[in-house]
N, C-alpha and C positions, 0 to 999 in steps of 0.2 A: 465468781469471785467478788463482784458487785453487792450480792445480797447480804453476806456477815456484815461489808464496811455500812454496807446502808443499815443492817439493823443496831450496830454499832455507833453509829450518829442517831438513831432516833431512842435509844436508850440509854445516851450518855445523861451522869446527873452534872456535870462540868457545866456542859450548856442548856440542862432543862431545870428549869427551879418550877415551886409549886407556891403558888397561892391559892387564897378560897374565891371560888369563883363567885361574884355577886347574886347570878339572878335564882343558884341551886346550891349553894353552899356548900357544894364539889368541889374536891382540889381540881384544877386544870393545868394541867402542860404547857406550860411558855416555853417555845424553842427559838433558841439563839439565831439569828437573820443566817449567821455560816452555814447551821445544819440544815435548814431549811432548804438551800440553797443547792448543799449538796446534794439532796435528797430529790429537787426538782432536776437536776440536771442528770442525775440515774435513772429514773422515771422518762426522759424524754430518749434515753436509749432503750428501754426494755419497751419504749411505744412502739419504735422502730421494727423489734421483734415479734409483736403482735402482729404488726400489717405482713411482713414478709414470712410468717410462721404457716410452711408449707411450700412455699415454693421449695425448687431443687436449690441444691448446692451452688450450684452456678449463677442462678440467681438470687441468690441471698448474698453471697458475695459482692456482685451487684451492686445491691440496692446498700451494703452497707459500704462499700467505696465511694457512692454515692452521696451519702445520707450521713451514717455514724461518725466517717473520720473526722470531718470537721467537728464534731461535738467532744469526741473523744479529745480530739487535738487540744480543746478549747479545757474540756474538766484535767486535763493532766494541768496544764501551762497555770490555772484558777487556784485547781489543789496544792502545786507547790508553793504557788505565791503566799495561801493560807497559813500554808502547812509551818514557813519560816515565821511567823506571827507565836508562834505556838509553843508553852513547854514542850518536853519531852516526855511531863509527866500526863500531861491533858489527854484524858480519853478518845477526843475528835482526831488528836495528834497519833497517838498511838493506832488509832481506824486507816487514817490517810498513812501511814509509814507499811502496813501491813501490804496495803494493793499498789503502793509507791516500788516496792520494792521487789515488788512479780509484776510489773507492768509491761515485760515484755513476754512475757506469760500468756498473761491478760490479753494484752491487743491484738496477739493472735487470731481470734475470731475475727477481725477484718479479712485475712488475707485466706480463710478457708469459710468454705460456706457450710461445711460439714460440722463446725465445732457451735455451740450453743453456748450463749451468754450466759445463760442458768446453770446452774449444777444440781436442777432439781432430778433428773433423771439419777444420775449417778446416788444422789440420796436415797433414791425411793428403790434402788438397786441394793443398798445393804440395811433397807430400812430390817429385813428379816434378821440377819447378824445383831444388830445392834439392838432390837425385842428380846435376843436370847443370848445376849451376850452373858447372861451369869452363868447360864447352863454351860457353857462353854467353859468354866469353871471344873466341868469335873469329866471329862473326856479321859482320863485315864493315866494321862505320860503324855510327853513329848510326842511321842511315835503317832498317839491317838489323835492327838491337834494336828497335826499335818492329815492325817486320815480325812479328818472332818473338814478342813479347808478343802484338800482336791475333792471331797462329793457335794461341796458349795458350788466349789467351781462348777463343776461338770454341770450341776443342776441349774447355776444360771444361767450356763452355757445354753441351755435346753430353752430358757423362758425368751432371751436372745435371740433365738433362731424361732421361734412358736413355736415350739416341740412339746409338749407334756413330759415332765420330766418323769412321772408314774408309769406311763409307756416306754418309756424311751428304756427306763429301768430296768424293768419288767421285763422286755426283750434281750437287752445286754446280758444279762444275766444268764438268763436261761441257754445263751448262744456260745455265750465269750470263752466257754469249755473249751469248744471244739472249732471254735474260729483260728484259722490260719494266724500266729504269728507278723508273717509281711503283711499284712490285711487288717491289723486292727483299727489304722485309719478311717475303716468303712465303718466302724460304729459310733464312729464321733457324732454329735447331734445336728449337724449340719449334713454331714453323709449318710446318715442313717435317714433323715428326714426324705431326702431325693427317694429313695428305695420303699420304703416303709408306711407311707401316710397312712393306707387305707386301713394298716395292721394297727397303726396307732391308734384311729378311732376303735377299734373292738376291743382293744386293752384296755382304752379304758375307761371303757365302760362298765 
């Protein structure tokens, strides 16, 4: 949630103006002392995440009970002080009111060690969707978009778990005829994985 506010403060034009730079006759970016500021103070959280990227859960928690709250404690208490300085119309304003207002959200990643500051995973999770989102345009009907969503699903499911979703397929298919009913659980891709591995590598191949 950190990364839109932060690319949102460094591409505001409110507080970045242009002049020509003396020594290359380049415009250059003057950024206002707030965004700067901002910007250092999110940078000394995702430091944080650098050093402790890899440990367990347990200790990433840790290290950010440690470490983070007090910075966290310190950009909330900063941000709002700003923030009251501020139109409603101001870009930097509108940045801070977005993460102001999920902040209990947000802080969450102190209290589990399992959640990630980033949301780069989650991105690079429907980076596929969102490359084919026009095609997605012509799926047929209703009936067909739901179609396509659950063998999204299924198929991320598969990338999720390490499963090749070509095998995983491949075999479902050919099975799921004559597969018991109360048993379909077994070929979900986390259940089928346990059973299955060695068959996976010769599918597919």
């Amino acid at each position: 949630m950190l990364e839109p506010f932060k690319e949102e403060i460094l591409r505001t034009r409110r507080y970045c103006s242009k002049r020509p730079a003396e020594s290359s006759g380049r415009d250059a970016d003057i950024y206002s002392p707030m965004a700067l500021e901002a910007v250092q103070r999110i940078d000394a959280l995702f430091a944080i995440e650098r050093e402790i990227n890899g440990l367990s859960a347990d200790e990433r928690k840790a290290a950010r009970q440690n470490q983070s709250v007090p910075l966290l404690a310190s950009l909330e208490a900063w941000m709002r002080n700003e923030r009251a300085k501020l139109s409603r119309h101001n870009h930097v304003a509108k940045a801070m009111d977005y993460i102001l207002k999920r902040w209990d959200a947000f802080s969450r990643f102190l209290e589990d060690g399992r959640i990630c500051l980033s949301n780069n995973a989650a991105e690079r999770a429907i980076r596929g969707l969102a490359l084919g989102r026009k095609s997605w345009l012509f799926v047929g009907s209703d009936r067909g978009g739901e179609r396509a969503a659950m063998m999204y699903s299924l198929i991320v499911t598969c990338k999720l778990n390490d499963v090749d979703p070509q095998a995983w397929l491949t075999d479902v298919l050919a099975r799921i005829a004559e597969h018991p009913t109360r048993k379909l659980e077994e070929l979900l891709p986390w259940q089928w994985k346990a059973t299955n591995t060695p068959n996976a590598s010769a599918l597919a191949a």
